[in-house]
C-alpha positions as CSV (number, residue, x, y, z in Angstrom):
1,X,-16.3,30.5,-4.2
2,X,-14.9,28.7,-7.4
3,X,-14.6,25.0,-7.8
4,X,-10.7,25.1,-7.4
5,X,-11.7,25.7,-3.3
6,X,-14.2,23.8,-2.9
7,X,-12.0,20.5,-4.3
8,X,-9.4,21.4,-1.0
9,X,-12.7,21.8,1.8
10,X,-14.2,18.7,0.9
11,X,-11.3,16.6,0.4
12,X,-9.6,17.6,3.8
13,X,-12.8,15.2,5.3
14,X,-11.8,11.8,3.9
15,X,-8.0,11.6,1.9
16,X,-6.1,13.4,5.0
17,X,-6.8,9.9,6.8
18,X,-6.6,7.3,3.7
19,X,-3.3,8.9,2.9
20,X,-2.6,10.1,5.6
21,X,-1.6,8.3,5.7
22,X,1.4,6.5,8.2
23,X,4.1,5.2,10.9
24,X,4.5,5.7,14.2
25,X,6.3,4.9,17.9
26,X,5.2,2.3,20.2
27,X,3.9,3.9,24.0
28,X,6.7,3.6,25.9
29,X,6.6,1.6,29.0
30,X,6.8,2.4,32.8
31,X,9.6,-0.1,33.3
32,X,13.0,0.7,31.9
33,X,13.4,-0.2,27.9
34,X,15.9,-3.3,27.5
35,X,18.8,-2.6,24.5
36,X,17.6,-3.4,21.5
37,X,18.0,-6.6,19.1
38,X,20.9,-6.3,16.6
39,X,19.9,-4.6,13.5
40,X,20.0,-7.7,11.3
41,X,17.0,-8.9,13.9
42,X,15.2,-5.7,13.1
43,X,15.5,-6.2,9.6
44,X,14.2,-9.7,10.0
45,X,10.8,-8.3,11.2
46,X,10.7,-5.6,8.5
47,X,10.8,-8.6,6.0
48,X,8.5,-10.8,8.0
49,X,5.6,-7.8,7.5
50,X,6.6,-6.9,3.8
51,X,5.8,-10.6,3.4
52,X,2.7,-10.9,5.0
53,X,0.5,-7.9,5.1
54,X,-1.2,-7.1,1.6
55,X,-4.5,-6.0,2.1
56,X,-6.8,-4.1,5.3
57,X,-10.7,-3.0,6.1
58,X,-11.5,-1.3,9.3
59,X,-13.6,1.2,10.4
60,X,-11.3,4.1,12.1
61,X,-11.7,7.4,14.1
62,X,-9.5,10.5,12.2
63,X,-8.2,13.7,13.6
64,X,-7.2,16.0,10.9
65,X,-5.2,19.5,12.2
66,X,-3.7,21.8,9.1
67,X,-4.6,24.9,7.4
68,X,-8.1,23.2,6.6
69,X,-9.2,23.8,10.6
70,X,-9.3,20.6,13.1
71,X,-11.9,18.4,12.9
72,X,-12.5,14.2,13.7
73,X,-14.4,12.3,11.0
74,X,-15.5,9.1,11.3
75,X,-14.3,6.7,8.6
76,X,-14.0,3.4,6.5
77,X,-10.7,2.3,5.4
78,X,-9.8,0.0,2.6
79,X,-6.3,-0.9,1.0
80,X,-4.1,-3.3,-0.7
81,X,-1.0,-3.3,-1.9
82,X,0.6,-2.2,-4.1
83,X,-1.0,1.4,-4.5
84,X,-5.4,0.8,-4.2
85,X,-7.3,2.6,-1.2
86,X,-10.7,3.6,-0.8
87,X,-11.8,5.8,2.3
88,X,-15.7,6.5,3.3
89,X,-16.0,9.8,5.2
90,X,-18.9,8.7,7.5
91,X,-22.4,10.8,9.2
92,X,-24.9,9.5,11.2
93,X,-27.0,9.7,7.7
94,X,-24.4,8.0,5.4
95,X,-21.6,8.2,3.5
96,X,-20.5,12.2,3.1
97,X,-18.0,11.6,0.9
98,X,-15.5,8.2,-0.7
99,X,-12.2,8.9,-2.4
100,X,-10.5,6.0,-4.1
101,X,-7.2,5.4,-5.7
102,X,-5.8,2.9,-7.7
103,X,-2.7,2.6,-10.1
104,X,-3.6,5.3,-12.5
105,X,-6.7,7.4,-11.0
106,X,-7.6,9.3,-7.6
107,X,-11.4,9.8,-7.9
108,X,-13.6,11.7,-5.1
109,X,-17.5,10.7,-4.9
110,X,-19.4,13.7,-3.2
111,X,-23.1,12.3,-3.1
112,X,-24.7,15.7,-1.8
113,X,-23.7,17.2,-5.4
114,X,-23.5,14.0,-7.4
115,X,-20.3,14.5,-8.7
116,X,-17.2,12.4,-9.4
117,X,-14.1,14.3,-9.3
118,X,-11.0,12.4,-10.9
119,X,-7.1,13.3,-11.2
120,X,-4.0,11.3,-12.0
121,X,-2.7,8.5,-9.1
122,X,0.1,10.8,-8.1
123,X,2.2,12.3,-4.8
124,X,1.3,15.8,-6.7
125,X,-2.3,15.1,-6.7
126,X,-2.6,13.7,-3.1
127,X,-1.2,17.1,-2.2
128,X,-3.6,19.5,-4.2
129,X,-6.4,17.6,-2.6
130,X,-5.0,16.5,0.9
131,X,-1.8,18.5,1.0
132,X,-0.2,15.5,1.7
133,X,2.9,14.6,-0.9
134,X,2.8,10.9,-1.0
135,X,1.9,8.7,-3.7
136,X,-0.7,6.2,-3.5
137,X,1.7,3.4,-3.0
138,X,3.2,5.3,-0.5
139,X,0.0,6.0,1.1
140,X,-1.2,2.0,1.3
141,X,2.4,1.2,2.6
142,X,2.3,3.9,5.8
143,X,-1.4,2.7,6.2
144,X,-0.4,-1.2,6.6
145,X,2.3,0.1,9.1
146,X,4.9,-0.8,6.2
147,X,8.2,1.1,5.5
148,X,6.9,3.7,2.1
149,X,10.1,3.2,0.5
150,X,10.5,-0.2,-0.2
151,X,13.4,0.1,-2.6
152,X,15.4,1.9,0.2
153,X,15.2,-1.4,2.4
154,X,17.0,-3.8,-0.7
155,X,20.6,-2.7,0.3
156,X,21.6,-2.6,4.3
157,X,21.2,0.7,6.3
158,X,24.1,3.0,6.3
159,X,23.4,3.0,10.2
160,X,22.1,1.5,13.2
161,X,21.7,2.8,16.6
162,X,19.9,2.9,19.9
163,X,17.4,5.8,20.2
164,X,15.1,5.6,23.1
165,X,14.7,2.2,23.7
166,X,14.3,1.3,20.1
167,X,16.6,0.3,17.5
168,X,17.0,3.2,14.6
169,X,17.8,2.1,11.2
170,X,19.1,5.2,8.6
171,X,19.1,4.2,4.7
172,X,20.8,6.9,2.7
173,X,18.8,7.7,-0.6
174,X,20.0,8.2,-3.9
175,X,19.1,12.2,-3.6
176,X,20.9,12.6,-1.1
177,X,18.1,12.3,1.7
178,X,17.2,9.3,4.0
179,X,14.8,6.9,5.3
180,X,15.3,6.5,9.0
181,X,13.0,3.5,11.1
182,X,12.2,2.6,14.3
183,X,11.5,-0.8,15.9
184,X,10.7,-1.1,19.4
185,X,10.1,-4.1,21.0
186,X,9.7,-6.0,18.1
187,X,7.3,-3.8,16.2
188,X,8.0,-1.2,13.5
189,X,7.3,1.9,15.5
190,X,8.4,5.0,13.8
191,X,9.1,6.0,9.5
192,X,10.4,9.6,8.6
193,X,11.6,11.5,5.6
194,X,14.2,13.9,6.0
195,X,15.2,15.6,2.8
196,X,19.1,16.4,1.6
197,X,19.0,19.6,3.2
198,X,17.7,18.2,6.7
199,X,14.4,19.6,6.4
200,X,11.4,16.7,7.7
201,X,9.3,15.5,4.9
202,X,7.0,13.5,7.3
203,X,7.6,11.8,10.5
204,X,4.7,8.5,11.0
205,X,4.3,6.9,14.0
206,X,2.2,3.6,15.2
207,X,1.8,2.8,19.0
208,X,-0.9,0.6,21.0
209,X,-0.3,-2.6,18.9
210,X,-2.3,-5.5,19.6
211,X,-2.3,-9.4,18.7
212,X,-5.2,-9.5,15.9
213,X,-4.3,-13.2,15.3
214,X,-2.0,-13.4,12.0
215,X,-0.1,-11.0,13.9
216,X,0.4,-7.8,16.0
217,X,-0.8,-4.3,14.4
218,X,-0.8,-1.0,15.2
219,X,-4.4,0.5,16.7
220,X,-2.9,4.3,16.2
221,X,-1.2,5.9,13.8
222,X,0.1,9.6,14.1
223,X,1.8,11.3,11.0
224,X,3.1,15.0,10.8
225,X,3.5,16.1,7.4
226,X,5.8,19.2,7.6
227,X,5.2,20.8,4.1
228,X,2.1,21.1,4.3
229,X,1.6,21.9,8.2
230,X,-0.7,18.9,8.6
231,X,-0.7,16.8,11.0
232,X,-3.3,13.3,11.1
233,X,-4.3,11.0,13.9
234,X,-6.1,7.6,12.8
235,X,-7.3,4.8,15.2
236,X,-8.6,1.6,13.9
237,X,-11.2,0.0,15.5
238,X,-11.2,-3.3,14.2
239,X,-8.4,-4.2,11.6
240,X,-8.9,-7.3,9.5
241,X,-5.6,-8.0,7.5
242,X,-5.2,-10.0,4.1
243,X,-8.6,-10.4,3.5
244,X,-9.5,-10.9,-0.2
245,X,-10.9,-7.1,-1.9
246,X,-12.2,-7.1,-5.6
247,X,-10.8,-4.4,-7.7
248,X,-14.5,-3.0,-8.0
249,X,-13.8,-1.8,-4.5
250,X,-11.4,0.9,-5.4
251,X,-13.4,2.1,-9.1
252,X,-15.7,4.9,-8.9
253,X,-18.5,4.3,-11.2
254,X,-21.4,7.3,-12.3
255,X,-25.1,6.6,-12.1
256,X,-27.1,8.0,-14.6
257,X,-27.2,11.4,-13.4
258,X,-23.6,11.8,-11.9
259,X,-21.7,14.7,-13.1
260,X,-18.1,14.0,-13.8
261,X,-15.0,16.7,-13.5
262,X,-11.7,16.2,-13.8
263,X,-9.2,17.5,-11.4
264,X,-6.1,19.9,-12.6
265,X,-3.0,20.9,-10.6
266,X,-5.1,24.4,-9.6
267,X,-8.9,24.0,-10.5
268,X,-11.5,21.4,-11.3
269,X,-13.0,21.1,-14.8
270,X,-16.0,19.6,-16.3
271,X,-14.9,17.5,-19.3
272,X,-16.2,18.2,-22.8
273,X,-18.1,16.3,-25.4
């Protein structure tokens, strides 16, 4: 088996759930749903998170179902914003495996081989590795339960509307596709892609939000990516928000003995001299 395979079976264990990343729909209660707020109150709330939430750690369950098989992997989650993210695929013996981006670099640490496998920070690498065609930034957005497209959210959506209970914003984008976004009882519940010809990019939802102090955050997370027939489930167990991260945290350093490759759009490569 080549070196261009094995890149895709180990790095379905860990970047599926770091990037993987992203938003979902609150659990729906037995009693009937009130009508929601008016959209300007909705966009209130989207503002209130993109000014507060910046970094999160937690340890985290994820359930990964593609083309790589389906599997659970237990997990350690780190990101901050704008585009850094580090995720430790966990055994009972260790770490298997830690991927880390930040604003230039994806690199994947395999200690069973020693190796360091690095790429470029971009949507078209997340997707060779994780089939997954976000960006970094993307990724750390959808992880902190933020909208990914932050530019979209600087003009007023083209729509609003009621959709089950929740209030449904639509942003038109300038290629023709949209943003649509979901808040449901006060909490951002649902992000999806849908591309100019209709077809869904991704679909994220969050549900079983809870009071962690500075505010309420989503414990689940549930993202379908439809290009790449993958579908992730992620549950935090304990999210600590805005806590201060050094940049060491997302830099993947070699020992002595670690071999380092670099990562093309097809195959992996050892680098010369």
């Amino acid at each position: 088996m080549g070196r261009g395979v094995r890149i895709h079976r180990f790095a379905w264990i860990a970047l599926p759930a770091a990037v993987t990343l992203l938003t979902a729909c609150a659990t729906q209660s037995a009693t009937p749903a009130a009508a929601p707020a008016p959209a300007s109150a909705e966009l209130a709330i989207l503002d209130a998170r993109e000014r507060n939430l910046t970094a999160l750690q937690t340890p985290a369950i994820m359930e990964y179902m593609g083309p790589g098989g389906h599997f659970k992997a237990r997990e350690q989650i780190t990101v901050r914003r704008p585009s850094s993210l580090r995720v430790e695929a966990l055994t009972p013996l260790g770490i298997a495996l830690v991927v880390a981006a930040g604003p230039t670099e994806i690199a994947v640490f395999d200690p069973s081989k020693n190796t360091i496998t690095r790429g470029a920070a971009t949507a078209a690498t997340l997707e060779l590795v994780a089939r997954i065609p976000l960006n970094p930034a993307q990724a750390v957005r959808l992880l902190l339960a933020l909208p990914p497209d932050d530019a979209a959210l600087d003009s007023a959506p083209t729509s609003s509307s009621e959709d089950n209970g929740a209030t449904l914003l639509k942003y038109s984008r300038a290629e023709d596709g949209r943003i649509e976004i979901a808040i449901a009882a006060g909490d951002l519940a649902m992000v999806r892609e849908i591309a100019a010809d209709g077809a869904l990019v991704y679909e994220v939802r969050y549900s079983d939000y809870r009071d962690i102090g500075a505010m309420r955050f989503p414990y689940t997370i549930a993202a379908n990516f439809a290009p790449s027939a993958t579908t992730l489930n992620l549950h935090y167990e304990r999210p600590l928000i805005d806590g201060a991260i050094p940049d060491a945290d997302f830099v993947l350093a070699p020992g002595p003995q670690t071999r380092e490759l670099r990562l093309g759009f097809n195959s992996i490569t050892e680098p010369r001299g």
